[in-house]
C-alpha positions in Angstrom: 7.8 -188.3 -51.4 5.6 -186.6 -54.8 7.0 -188.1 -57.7 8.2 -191.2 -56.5 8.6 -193.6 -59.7 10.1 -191.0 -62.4 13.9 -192.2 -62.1 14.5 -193.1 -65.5 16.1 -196.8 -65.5 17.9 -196.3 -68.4 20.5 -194.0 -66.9 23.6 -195.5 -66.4 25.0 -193.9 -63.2 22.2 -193.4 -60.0 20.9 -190.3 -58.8 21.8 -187.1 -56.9 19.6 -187.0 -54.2 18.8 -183.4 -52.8 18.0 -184.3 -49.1 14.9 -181.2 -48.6 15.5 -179.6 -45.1 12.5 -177.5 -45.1 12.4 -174.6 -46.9 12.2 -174.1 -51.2 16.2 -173.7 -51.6 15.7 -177.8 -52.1 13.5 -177.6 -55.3 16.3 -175.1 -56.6 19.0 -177.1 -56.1 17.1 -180.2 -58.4 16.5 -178.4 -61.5 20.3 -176.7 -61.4 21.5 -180.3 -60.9 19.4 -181.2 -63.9 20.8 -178.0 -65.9 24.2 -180.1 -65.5 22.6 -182.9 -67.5 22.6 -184.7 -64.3 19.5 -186.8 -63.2 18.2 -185.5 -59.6 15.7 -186.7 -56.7 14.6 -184.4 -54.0 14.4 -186.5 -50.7 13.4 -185.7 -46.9 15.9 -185.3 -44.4 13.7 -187.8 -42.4 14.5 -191.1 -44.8 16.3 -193.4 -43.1 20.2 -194.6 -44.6 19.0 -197.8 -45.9 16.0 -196.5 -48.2 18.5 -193.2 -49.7 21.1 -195.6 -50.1 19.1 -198.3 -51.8 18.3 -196.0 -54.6 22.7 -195.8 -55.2 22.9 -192.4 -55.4 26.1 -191.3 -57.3 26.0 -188.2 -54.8 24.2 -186.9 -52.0 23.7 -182.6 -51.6 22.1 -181.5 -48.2 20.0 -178.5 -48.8 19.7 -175.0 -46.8 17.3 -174.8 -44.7 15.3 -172.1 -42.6 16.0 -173.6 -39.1 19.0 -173.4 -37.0 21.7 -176.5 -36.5 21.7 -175.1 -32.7 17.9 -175.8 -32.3 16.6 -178.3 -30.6 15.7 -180.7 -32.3 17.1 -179.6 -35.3 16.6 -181.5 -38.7 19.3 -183.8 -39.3 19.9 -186.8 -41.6 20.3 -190.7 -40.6 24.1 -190.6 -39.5 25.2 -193.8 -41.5 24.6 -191.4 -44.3 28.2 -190.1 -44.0 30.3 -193.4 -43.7 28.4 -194.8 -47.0 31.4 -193.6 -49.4 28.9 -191.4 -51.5 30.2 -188.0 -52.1 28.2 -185.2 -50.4 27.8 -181.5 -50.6 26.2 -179.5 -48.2 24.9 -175.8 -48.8 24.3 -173.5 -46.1 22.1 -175.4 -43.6 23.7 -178.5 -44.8 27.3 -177.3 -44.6 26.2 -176.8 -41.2 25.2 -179.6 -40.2 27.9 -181.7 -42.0 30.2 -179.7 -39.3 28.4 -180.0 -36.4 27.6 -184.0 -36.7 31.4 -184.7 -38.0 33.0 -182.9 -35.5 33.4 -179.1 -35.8 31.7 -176.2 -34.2 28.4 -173.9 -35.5 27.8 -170.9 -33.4 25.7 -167.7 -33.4 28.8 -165.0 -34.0 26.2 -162.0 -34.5 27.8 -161.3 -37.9 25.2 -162.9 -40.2 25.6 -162.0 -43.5 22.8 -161.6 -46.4 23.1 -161.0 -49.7 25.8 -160.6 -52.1 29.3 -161.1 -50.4 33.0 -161.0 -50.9 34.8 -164.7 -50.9 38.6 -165.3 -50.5 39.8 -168.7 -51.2 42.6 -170.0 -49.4 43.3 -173.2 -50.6 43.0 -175.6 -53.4 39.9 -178.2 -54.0 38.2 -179.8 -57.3 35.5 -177.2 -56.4 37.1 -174.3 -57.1 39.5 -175.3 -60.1 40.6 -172.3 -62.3 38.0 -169.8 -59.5 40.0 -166.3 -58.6 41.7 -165.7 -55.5 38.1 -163.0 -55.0 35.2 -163.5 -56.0 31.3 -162.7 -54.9 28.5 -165.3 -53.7 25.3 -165.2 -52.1 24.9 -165.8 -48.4 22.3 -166.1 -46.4 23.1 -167.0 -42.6 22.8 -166.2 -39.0 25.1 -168.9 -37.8 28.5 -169.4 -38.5 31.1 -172.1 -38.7 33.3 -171.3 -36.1 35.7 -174.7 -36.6 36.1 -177.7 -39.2 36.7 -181.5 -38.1 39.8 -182.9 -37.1 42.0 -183.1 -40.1 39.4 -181.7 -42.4 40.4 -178.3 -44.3 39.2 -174.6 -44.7 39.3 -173.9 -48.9 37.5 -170.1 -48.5 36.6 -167.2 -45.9 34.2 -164.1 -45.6 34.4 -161.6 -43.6 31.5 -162.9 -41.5 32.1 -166.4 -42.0 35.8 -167.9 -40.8 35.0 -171.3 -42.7 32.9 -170.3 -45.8 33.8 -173.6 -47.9 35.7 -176.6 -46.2 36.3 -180.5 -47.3 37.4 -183.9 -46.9 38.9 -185.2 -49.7 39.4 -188.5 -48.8 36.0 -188.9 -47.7 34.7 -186.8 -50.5 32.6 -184.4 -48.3 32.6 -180.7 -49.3 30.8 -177.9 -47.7 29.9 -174.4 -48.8 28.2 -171.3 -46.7 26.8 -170.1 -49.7 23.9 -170.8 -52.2 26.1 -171.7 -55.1 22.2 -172.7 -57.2 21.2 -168.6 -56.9 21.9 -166.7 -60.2 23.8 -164.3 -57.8 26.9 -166.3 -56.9 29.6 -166.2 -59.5 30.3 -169.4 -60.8 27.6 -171.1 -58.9 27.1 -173.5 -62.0 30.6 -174.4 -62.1 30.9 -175.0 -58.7 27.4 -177.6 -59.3 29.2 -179.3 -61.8 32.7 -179.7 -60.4 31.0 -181.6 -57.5 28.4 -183.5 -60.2 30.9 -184.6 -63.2 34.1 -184.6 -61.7 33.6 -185.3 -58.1 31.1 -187.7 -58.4 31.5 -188.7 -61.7 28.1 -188.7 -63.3 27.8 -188.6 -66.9 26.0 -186.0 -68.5 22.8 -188.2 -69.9 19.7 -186.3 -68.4 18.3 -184.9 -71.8 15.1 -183.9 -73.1 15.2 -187.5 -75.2 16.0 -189.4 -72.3 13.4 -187.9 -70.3 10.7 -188.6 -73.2 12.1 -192.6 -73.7 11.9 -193.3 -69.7 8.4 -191.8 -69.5 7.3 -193.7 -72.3 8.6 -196.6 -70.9 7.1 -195.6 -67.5 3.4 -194.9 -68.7 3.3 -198.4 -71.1 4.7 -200.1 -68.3 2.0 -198.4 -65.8 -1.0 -198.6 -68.0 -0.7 -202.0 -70.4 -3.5 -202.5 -72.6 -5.8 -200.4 -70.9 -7.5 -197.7 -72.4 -6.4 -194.0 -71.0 -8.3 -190.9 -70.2 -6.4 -187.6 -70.5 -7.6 -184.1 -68.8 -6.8 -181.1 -71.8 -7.2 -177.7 -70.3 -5.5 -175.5 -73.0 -1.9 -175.0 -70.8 1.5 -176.1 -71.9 1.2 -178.7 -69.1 -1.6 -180.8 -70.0 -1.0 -180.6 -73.9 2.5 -182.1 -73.0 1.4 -185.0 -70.9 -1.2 -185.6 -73.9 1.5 -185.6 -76.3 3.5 -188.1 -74.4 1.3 -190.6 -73.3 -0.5 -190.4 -76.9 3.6 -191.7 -78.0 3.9 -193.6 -75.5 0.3 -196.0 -76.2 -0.8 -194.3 -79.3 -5.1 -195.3 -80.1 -5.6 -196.1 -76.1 -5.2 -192.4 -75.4 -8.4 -190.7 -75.7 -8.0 -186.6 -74.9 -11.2 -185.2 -72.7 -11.3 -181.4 -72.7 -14.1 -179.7 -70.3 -14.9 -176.8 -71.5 -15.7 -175.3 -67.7 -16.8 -171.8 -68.7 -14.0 -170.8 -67.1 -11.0 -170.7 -70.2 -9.4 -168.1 -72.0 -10.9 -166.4 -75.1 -10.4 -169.1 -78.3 -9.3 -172.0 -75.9 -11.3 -175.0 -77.0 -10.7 -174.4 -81.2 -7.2 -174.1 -80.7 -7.3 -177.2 -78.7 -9.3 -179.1 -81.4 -7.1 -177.8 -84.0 -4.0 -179.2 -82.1 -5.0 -182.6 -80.8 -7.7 -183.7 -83.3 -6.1 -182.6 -86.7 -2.5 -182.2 -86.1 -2.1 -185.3 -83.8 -5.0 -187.1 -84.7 -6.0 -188.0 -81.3 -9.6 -189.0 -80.2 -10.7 -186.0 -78.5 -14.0 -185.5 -76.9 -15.2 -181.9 -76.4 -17.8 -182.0 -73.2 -19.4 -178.5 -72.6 -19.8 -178.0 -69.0 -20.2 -174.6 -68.1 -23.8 -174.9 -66.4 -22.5 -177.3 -63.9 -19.3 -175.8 -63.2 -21.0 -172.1 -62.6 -24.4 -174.1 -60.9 -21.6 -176.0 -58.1 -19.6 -172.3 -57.7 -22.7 -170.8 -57.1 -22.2 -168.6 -53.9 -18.5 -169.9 -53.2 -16.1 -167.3 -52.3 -13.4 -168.8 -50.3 -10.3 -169.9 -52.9 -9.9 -173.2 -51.6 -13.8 -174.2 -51.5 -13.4 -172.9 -55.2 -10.7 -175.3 -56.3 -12.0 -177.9 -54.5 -15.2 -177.9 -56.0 -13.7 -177.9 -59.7 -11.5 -180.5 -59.1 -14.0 -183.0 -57.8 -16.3 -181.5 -60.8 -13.9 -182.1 -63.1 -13.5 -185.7 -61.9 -17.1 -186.6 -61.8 -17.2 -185.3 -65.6 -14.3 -188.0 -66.8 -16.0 -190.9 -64.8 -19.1 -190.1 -66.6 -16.9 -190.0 -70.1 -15.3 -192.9 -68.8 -18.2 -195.0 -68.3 -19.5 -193.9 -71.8 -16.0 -195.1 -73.1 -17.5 -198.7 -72.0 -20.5 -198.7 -73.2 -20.4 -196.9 -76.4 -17.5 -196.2 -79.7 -19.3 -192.7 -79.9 -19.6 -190.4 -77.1 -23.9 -189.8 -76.3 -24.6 -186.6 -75.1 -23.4 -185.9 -71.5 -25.4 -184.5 -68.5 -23.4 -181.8 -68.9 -24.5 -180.9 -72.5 -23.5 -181.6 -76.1 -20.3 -183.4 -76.6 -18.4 -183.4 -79.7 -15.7 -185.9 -80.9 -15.7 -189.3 -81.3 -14.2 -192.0 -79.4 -12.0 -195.3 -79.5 -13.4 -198.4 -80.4 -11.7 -200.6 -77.9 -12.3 -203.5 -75.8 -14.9 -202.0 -73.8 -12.7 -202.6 -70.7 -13.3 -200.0 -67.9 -11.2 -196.6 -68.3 -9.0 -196.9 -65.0 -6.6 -194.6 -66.0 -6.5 -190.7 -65.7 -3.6 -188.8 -67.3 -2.7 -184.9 -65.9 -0.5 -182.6 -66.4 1.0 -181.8 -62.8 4.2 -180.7 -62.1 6.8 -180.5 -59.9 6.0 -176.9 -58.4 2.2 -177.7 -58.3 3.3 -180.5 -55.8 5.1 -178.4 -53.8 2.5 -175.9 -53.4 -0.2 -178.4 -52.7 1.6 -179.4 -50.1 4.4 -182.0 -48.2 6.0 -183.3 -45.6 8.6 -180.5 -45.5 7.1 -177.4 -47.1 3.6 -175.0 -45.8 0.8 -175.6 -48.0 0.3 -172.7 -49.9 -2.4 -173.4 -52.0 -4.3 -176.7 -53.7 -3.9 -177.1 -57.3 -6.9 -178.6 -58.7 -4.2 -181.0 -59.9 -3.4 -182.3 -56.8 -4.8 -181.1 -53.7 -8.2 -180.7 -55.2 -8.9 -183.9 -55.9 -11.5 -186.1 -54.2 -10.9 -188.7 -51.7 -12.8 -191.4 -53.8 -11.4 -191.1 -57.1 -12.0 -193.8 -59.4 -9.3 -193.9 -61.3 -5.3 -194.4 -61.2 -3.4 -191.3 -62.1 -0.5 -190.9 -64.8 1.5 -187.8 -64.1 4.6 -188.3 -67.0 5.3 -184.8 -65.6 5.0 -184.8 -62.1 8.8 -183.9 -60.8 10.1 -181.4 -64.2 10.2 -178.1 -64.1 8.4 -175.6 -66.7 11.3 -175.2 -68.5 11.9 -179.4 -69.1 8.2 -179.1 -69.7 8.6 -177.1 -72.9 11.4 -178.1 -74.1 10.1 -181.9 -74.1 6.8 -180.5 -76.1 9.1 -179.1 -78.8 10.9 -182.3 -79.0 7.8 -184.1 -79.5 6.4 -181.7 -82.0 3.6 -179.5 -80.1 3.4 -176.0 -81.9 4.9 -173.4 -81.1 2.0 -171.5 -79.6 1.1 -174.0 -77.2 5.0 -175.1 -76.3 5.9 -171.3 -75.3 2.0 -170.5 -73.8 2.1 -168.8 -70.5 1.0 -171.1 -67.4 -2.8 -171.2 -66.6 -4.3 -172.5 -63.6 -6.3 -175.5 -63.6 -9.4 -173.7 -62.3 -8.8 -171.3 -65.1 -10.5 -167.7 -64.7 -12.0 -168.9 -61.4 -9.1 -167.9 -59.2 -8.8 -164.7 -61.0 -12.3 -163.6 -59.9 -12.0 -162.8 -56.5 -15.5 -163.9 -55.3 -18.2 -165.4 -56.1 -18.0 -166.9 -59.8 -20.8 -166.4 -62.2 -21.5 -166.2 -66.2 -21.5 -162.3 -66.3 -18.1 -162.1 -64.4 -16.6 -164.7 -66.1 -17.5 -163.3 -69.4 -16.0 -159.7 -68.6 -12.6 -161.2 -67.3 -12.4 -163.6 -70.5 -12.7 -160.5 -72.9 -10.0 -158.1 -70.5 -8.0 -161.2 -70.6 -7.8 -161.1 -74.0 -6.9 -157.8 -74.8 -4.1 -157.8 -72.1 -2.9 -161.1 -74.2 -3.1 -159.3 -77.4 -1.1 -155.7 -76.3 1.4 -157.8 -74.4 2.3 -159.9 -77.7 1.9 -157.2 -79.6 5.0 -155.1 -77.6 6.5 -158.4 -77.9 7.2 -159.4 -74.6 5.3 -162.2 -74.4 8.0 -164.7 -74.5 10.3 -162.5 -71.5 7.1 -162.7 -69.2 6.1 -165.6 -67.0 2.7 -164.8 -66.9 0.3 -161.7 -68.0 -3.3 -162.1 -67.8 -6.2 -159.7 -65.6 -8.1 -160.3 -62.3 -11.7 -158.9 -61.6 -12.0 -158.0 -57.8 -15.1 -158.5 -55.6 -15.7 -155.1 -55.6 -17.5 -152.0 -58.0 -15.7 -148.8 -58.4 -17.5 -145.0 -58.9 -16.7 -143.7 -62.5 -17.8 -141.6 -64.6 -17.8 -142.2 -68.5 -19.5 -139.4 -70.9 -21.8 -137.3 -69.3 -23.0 -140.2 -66.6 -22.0 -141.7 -63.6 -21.0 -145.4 -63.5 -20.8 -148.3 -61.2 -18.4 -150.9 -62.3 -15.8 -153.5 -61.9 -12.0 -152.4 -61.6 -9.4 -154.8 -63.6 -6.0 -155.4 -62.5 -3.1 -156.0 -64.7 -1.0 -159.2 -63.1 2.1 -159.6 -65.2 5.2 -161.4 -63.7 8.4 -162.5 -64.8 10.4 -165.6 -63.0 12.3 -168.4 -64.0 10.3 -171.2 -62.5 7.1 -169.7 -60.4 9.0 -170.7 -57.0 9.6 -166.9 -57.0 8.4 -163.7 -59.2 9.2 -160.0 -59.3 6.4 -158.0 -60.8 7.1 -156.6 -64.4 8.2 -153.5 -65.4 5.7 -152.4 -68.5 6.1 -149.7 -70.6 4.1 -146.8 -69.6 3.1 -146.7 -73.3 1.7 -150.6 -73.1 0.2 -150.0 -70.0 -2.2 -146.3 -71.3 -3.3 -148.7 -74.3 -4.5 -151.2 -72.0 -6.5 -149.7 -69.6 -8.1 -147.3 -72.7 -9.1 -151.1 -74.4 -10.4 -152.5 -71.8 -12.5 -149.5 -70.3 -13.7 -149.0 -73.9 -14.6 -152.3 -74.8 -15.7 -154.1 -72.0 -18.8 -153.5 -70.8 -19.3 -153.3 -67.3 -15.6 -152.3 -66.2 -14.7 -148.4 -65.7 -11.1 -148.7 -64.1 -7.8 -150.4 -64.4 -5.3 -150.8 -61.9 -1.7 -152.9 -62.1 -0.4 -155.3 -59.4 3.0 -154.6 -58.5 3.7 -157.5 -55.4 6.5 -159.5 -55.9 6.4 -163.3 -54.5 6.9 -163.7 -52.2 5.3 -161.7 -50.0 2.0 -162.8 -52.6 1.3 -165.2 -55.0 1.1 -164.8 -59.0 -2.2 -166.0 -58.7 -4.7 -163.7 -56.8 -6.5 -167.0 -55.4 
């Protein structure tokens, strides 16, 4: 399962596994769990009793799910599972299940209910301590439990749902209807932490030190002696991992950032500026645009285009890495003049490649229990014959760990709280083929949708901003001429963690100042347009 190999040892209680059932509401569930200061490992429904239990999980929670208990077959989890003593909460799907495999009865009723929605709760249970009598959650069900095992008891109804939360507390098994990890059920967090501190009894300890010591612990234990490559692209993500593994085995670490052709306006300074004289980490500066734009050259389709960076991208570090061995100073690459100098280590062979992927990219690229959606360069793009090991200190956090760990280990500001960027950078925001000329008029609409955004000062309350250049021309007319040009369309987005985003609401007044800019100072563009699709049904990216 991605991210295998992150559970920090030094925790003193186990886990909460979240046993994945299919659909996103598993990836949720994790980072609310690790809201609660409670360590969490997402798990397939698939893994048999023996493995789960061998990692002594302090509790077990059985995710929703998009199929139906009724179906046949319908996921379900090894049996032995519920006879192990570990207390287990199931939500939605896994309420279900918990019913129908211990006993009681999950039928079709034809009174789904979706959305907000009324709860009563009839009876006492450490879930619910202190809760109203009334009280509103989110539901999201076509099946209903229509009766609870032998001697097992019904704590809260719906109107739609007769058993809308129900328990064992001898056998410390509770079940809810309802998404108690949405922002839309009342006291859904208290609800996660009843079951996490008081039912299971884990002790708060997952904190942003915590999470630094065990990945420091991780990577030295992982890497040795060896020296370490690192890929910088500008993002929050990378600079992170960089700042880690550089605690973690200090002169081994030597940063490599590609400039592709493909970043935003000012990216390669302010990484200098960062990493080489704040940090004082080797950094080596390899100017690749000709090759990236020469291999793009007539690629349209998205995932031919990230593909084709990725493996690019890992061609360039085995030719740094190989330069590592022979030489204390970087020579002059293939790809052009390199700047920055280089450890003067052992000489021994550069095995190990850091990156900055997280959880999310993971899911996207791809697993056993969710549809690919797309292949992060990260991840999915990478070629089958890569030479070196990867170190991915960030592999299963969330954004928000993600910055928070970079203030705790001193990253500025401006890179801590910088909006995410793909790995393929301006590439998947032209639609098409990629070339110099394109890339050149995104990078400078890119930067004045950057600078009007920060300047209304919503930077911080939006996920992402940036602009997209379509594959198509638009008819204008600009003095007393007719024009031919490229359109540019606003993409800004606000979420919580990427798994979902609603489109942002900008001012009118933000939104007449950028498309005047941008017409009037880029040349070659005559027409703005703004992307208001939500994801789902699209992604924040437009490739």
């Amino acid at each position: 399962m991605p991210g295998a190999g992150l559970r920090p040892e030094g925790l003193r209680a186990g886990p909460v596994l979240v046993v994945d059932f299919g659909a996103q509401y598993a990836q949720l569930i994790a980072r609310r769990v690790r809201e609660a200061h409670v360590f969490s490992e997402i798990v397939p429904h698939t893994m048999p009793a023996a493995e789960l239990l061998a990692r002594r999980p302090s509790g077990i929670i059985l995710s929703g799910g998009p199929k139906s208990v009724n179906e046949v077959p319908a996921p379900v989890v090894d049996p032995a599972v519920y006879d192990a003593g570990v207390p287990i909460l199931g939500i939605c799907y896994g309420a279900q299940l918990l019913a129908r495999e211990l006993g009681g009865e999950v039928a079709r009723t034809g009174r789904g209910e979706y959305g907000r929605t009324a709860l009563r709760i009839d009876a006492s249970s450490p879930l619910f301590v202190d809760w109203p009598a009334d009280t509103e959650v989110w539901m999201s069900h076509g099946d209903a439990i229509t009766a609870v095992p032998d001697g097992w008891e019904v704590v809260a109804t719906t109107a739609g749902a007769p058993v809308a939360a129900f328990q064992s507390r001898d056998r410390r098994i509770y079940g809810v209807q309802f998404h108690p990890e949405v922002v839309h059920t009342e006291r859904g967090a208290d609800l996660l932490e009843a079951f996490l501190l008081d039912v299971c009894g884990c002790p708060p300890t997952w904190t942003h030190t915590s999470i630094i010591e065990s990945q420091v612990e991780a990577v030295r234990a992982q890497v040795g002696t060896a020296p370490v490559l690192c890929a910088l692209s500008g993002g929050v993500d990378s600079a992170v991992a960089a700042a880690l593994v550089h605690k973690a085995v200090g002169d081994q670490l030597t940063c490599v950032f590609v400039d592709t052709g493909l970043m935003r306006a000012g990216e390669g300074e302010q990484v200098e500026e960062t990493f080489r004289r704040q940090f004082a980490v080797d950094l080596v500066h390899v100017k690749a645009a000709d090759r990236f734009f020469a291999a793009l050259a007539g690629v349209t389709d998205p995932e031919v285009k990230r593909k084709t960076i990725g493996e690019l991208f890992i061609r360039v570090f085995e030719e740094v890495a190989r330069d590592l061995v022979h030489a204390a100073t970087v020579p002059a690459l293939a790809a052009g003049p390199a700047t920055g100098s280089a450890p003067t280590g052992s000489g021994a062979p550069v095995g190990f490649l850091v990156q900055g992927t997280l959880y999310p990219d993971v899911i996207e690229s791809g697993s056993p229990d969710a549809a690919k959606i797309k292949s992060h360069h990260n991840v999915g793009g990478l070629p089958d014959d890569l030479a070196f090991d990867l170190v991915e200190p960030l592999r299963l956090l969330f954004k928000d760990e993600v910055r928070a760990v970079g203030e705790e280990l001193g990253l500025p500001h401006d890179i801590v709280w910088r909006q995410p960027f793909p790995g393929p950078g301006l590439a998947v925001r032209i639609v098409g083929e990629v070339t110099p000329e394109r890339a050149e008029i995104l990078r400078a609409a890119d930067a004045i949708v950057l600078e009007e955004i920060r300047r209304a000062g919503l930077y911080r309350e939006l996920w992402q901003s940036f602009a997209v250049l379509p594959a198509v021309r638009t008819v204008g007319v600009m003095g007393d001429g007719r024009t031919y040009a490229y359109p540019i369309v606003i993409r800004a987005v606000t979420s919580d963690d990427a798994m979902t985003a609603d489109w942002a609401r900008l001012p009118y007044d933000l939104l007449e100042r950028l498309s005047s800019r941008i017409i009037n100072e880029v040349e070659g563009v005559n027409r703005v347009a703004l992307d208001i699709t939500s994801k789902p049904p699209g992604t924040i990216e437009w490739e």
